[in-house]
C-alpha positions as CSV (number, residue, x, y, z in Angstrom):
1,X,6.3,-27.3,-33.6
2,X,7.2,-26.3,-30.1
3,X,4.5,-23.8,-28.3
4,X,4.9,-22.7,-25.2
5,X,1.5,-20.5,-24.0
6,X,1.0,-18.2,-21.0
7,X,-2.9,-17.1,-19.4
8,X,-4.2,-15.6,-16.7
9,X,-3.0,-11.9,-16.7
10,X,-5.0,-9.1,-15.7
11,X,-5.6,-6.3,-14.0
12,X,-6.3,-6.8,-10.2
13,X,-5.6,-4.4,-6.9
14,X,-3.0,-4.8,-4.3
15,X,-3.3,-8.0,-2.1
16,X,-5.6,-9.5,-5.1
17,X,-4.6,-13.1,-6.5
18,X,-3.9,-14.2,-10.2
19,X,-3.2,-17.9,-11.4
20,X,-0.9,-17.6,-14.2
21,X,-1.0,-20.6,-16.4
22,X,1.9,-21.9,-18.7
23,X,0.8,-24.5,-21.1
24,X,3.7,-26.3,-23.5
25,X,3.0,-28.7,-26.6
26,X,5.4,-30.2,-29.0
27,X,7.8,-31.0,-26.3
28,X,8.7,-33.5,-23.3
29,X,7.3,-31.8,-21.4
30,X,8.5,-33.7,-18.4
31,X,12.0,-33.3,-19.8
32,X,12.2,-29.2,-19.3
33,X,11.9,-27.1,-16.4
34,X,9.9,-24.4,-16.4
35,X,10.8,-20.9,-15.4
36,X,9.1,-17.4,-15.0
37,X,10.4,-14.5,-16.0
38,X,9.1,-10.8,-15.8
39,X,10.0,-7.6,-17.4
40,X,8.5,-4.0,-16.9
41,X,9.6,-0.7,-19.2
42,X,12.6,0.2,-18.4
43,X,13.9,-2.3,-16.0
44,X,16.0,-5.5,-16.3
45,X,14.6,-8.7,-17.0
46,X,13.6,-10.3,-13.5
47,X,13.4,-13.8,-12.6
48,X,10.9,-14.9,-10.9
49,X,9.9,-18.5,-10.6
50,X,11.5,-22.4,-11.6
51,X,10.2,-25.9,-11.0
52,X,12.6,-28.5,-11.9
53,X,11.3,-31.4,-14.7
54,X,10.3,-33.7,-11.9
55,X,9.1,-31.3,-9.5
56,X,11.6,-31.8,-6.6
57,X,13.3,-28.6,-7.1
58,X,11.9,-25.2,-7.0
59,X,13.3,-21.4,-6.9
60,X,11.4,-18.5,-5.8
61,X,13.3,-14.4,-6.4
62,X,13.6,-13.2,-2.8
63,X,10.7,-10.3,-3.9
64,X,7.9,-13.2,-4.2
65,X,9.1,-15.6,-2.0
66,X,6.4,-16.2,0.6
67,X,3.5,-15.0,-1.9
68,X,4.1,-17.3,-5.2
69,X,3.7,-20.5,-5.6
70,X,4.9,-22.9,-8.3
71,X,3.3,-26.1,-9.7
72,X,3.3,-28.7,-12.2
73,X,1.0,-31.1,-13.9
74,X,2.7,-33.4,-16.4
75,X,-1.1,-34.7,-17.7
76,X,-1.8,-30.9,-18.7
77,X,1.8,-30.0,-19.5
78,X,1.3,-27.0,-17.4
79,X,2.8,-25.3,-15.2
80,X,0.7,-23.1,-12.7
81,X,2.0,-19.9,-10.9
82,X,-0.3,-18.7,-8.1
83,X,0.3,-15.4,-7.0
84,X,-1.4,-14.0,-3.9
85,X,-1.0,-10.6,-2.2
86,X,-0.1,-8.9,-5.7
87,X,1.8,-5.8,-5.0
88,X,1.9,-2.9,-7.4
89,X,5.9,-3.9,-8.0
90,X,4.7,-7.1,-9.8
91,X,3.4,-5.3,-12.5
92,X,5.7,-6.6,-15.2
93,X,5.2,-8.8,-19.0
94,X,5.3,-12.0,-17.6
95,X,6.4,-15.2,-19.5
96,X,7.4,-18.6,-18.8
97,X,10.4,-20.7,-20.5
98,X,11.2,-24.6,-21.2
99,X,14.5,-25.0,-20.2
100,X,16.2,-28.5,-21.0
101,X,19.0,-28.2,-18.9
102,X,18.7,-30.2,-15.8
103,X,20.0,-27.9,-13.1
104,X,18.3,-24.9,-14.6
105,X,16.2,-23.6,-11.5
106,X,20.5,-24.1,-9.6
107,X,20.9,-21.4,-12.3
108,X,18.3,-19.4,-11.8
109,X,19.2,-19.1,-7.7
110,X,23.3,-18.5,-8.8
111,X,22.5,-16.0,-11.5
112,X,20.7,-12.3,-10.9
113,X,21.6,-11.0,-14.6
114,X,19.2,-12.5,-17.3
115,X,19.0,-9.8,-19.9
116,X,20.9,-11.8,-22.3
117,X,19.8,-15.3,-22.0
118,X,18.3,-17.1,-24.9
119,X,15.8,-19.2,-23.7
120,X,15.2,-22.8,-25.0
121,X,11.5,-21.9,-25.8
122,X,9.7,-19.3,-25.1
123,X,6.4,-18.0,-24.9
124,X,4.8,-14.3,-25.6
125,X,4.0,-13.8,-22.1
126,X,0.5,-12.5,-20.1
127,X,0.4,-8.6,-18.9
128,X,-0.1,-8.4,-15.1
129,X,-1.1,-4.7,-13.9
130,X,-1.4,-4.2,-10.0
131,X,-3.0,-0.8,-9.1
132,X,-2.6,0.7,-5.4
Protein backbone atom coordinates (compact mmCIF):
# COMPACT_ATOMS: atom_id res chain seq x y z
CA UNK A 1 0.00 0.00 0.00
CA UNK A 2 1.30 3.22 -1.23
CA UNK A 3 1.57 6.24 1.56
CA UNK A 4 2.68 9.22 0.82
CA UNK A 5 2.94 11.57 4.37
CA UNK A 6 3.45 15.31 4.80
CA UNK A 7 5.00 17.12 8.50
CA UNK A 8 6.14 20.12 9.60
CA UNK A 9 3.15 22.71 9.35
CA UNK A 10 2.47 25.30 11.74
CA UNK A 11 1.81 28.33 12.59
CA UNK A 12 4.84 30.85 12.46
CA UNK A 13 5.13 34.89 11.65
CA UNK A 14 6.29 36.63 8.60
CA UNK A 15 9.99 36.06 7.75
CA UNK A 16 9.80 32.81 10.07
CA UNK A 17 11.11 29.36 8.56
CA UNK A 18 9.24 25.88 8.37
CA UNK A 19 10.82 22.46 7.02
CA UNK A 20 8.10 20.64 5.47
CA UNK A 21 8.72 17.02 5.23
CA UNK A 22 7.28 14.54 2.61
CA UNK A 23 7.90 10.98 3.45
CA UNK A 24 6.66 7.99 0.76
CA UNK A 25 6.53 4.16 1.44
CA UNK A 26 5.29 1.39 -0.74
CA UNK A 27 6.86 2.88 -3.68
CA UNK A 28 10.22 3.39 -5.77
CA UNK A 29 10.72 5.96 -4.36
CA UNK A 30 13.66 6.90 -6.61
CA UNK A 31 11.37 6.25 -9.53
CA UNK A 32 8.78 9.41 -8.80
CA UNK A 33 9.31 12.92 -8.66
CA UNK A 34 8.05 14.69 -6.08
CA UNK A 35 5.97 17.86 -6.22
CA UNK A 36 4.33 20.46 -3.82
CA UNK A 37 1.26 21.74 -4.16
CA UNK A 38 -0.81 24.37 -2.07
CA UNK A 39 -4.35 25.30 -1.88
CA UNK A 40 -6.06 28.07 0.36
CA UNK A 41 -10.15 28.69 0.56
CA UNK A 42 -11.20 29.93 -2.21
CA UNK A 43 -8.33 30.06 -4.58
CA UNK A 44 -6.91 27.69 -7.28
CA UNK A 45 -4.74 24.94 -6.54
CA UNK A 46 -1.11 26.48 -6.72
CA UNK A 47 2.00 24.72 -7.52
CA UNK A 48 4.73 25.21 -5.78
CA UNK A 49 7.68 23.02 -5.74
CA UNK A 50 9.20 19.63 -7.99
CA UNK A 51 12.46 17.63 -7.70
CA UNK A 52 12.96 15.30 -10.49
CA UNK A 53 13.50 11.24 -9.39
CA UNK A 54 17.26 11.72 -9.52
CA UNK A 55 17.55 15.12 -8.35
CA UNK A 56 18.93 16.96 -11.41
CA UNK A 57 15.95 18.78 -12.17
CA UNK A 58 14.07 21.11 -9.93
CA UNK A 59 11.05 23.81 -10.37
CA UNK A 60 10.29 26.52 -8.13
CA UNK A 61 6.52 28.91 -8.77
CA UNK A 62 7.89 32.32 -9.48
CA UNK A 63 6.06 33.50 -5.79
CA UNK A 64 8.77 31.26 -3.78
CA UNK A 65 11.49 31.22 -5.92
CA UNK A 66 14.44 32.66 -4.03
CA UNK A 67 12.90 31.65 -0.51
CA UNK A 68 12.12 27.64 -0.97
CA UNK A 69 14.28 25.14 -1.30
CA UNK A 70 13.82 21.59 -2.53
CA UNK A 71 15.53 18.33 -1.51
CA UNK A 72 15.74 14.74 -1.58
CA UNK A 73 17.03 11.81 0.26
CA UNK A 74 16.57 8.47 -1.38
CA UNK A 75 17.78 6.55 2.12
CA UNK A 76 14.67 8.37 3.96
CA UNK A 77 12.41 8.41 0.92
CA UNK A 78 11.88 11.96 1.74
CA UNK A 79 11.64 14.79 0.22
CA UNK A 80 12.36 18.07 2.33
CA UNK A 81 10.87 21.63 1.50
CA UNK A 82 12.66 24.44 3.41
CA UNK A 83 10.84 27.56 3.40
CA UNK A 84 12.44 30.75 4.82
CA UNK A 85 11.01 34.20 4.85
CA UNK A 86 7.35 32.88 5.15
CA UNK A 87 5.01 35.51 3.96
CA UNK A 88 1.41 35.71 5.03
CA UNK A 89 0.46 34.70 1.08
CA UNK A 90 1.91 31.15 1.84
CA UNK A 91 -0.67 30.41 4.04
CA UNK A 92 -2.22 27.57 2.07
CA UNK A 93 -3.10 23.25 2.73
CA UNK A 94 0.07 22.13 1.59
CA UNK A 95 0.64 18.57 0.12
CA UNK A 96 3.18 16.79 -1.78
CA UNK A 97 2.62 14.17 -4.84
CA UNK A 98 4.65 11.07 -6.43
CA UNK A 99 4.51 11.60 -9.78
CA UNK A 100 5.93 8.67 -12.17
CA UNK A 101 6.20 10.46 -15.11
CA UNK A 102 9.74 11.39 -15.95
CA UNK A 103 9.44 15.04 -17.15
CA UNK A 104 6.93 15.94 -14.44
CA UNK A 105 8.67 19.05 -12.78
CA UNK A 106 8.88 20.14 -17.37
CA UNK A 107 5.11 20.00 -16.59
CA UNK A 108 4.89 21.69 -13.70
CA UNK A 109 7.07 24.85 -15.29
CA UNK A 110 4.67 24.57 -18.77
CA UNK A 111 1.43 24.27 -16.90
CA UNK A 112 -0.18 27.19 -14.42
CA UNK A 113 -3.78 25.31 -14.28
CA UNK A 114 -3.78 22.32 -11.80
CA UNK A 115 -7.21 22.18 -10.42
CA UNK A 116 -7.96 19.14 -12.32
CA UNK A 117 -5.00 16.95 -12.15
CA UNK A 118 -5.18 13.62 -10.56
CA UNK A 119 -2.14 13.00 -8.92
CA UNK A 120 -0.33 9.55 -9.04
CA UNK A 121 -0.33 9.46 -5.13
CA UNK A 122 -1.15 11.76 -2.91
CA UNK A 123 -0.86 12.65 0.47
CA UNK A 124 -3.34 14.64 3.06
CA UNK A 125 -1.25 17.57 3.25
CA UNK A 126 0.21 19.84 6.49
CA UNK A 127 -1.60 23.36 7.28
CA UNK A 128 0.85 26.31 7.14
CA UNK A 129 -0.58 29.61 8.74
CA UNK A 130 1.70 32.86 8.34
CA UNK A 131 0.39 35.76 10.51
CA UNK A 132 1.64 39.55 9.76
Amino acid sequence: QVQVVESGGGLVQAGASLRLSCTTSGLTFDDYAIAWFREAPGKARERVSCISWNGRSTYYADSVKGRFTISRDSAKSTVVLQMNSLKPEDTAQYYCAAEAHTGFCDLMREHSSWDQYQHDYRGQGTQVTVSS
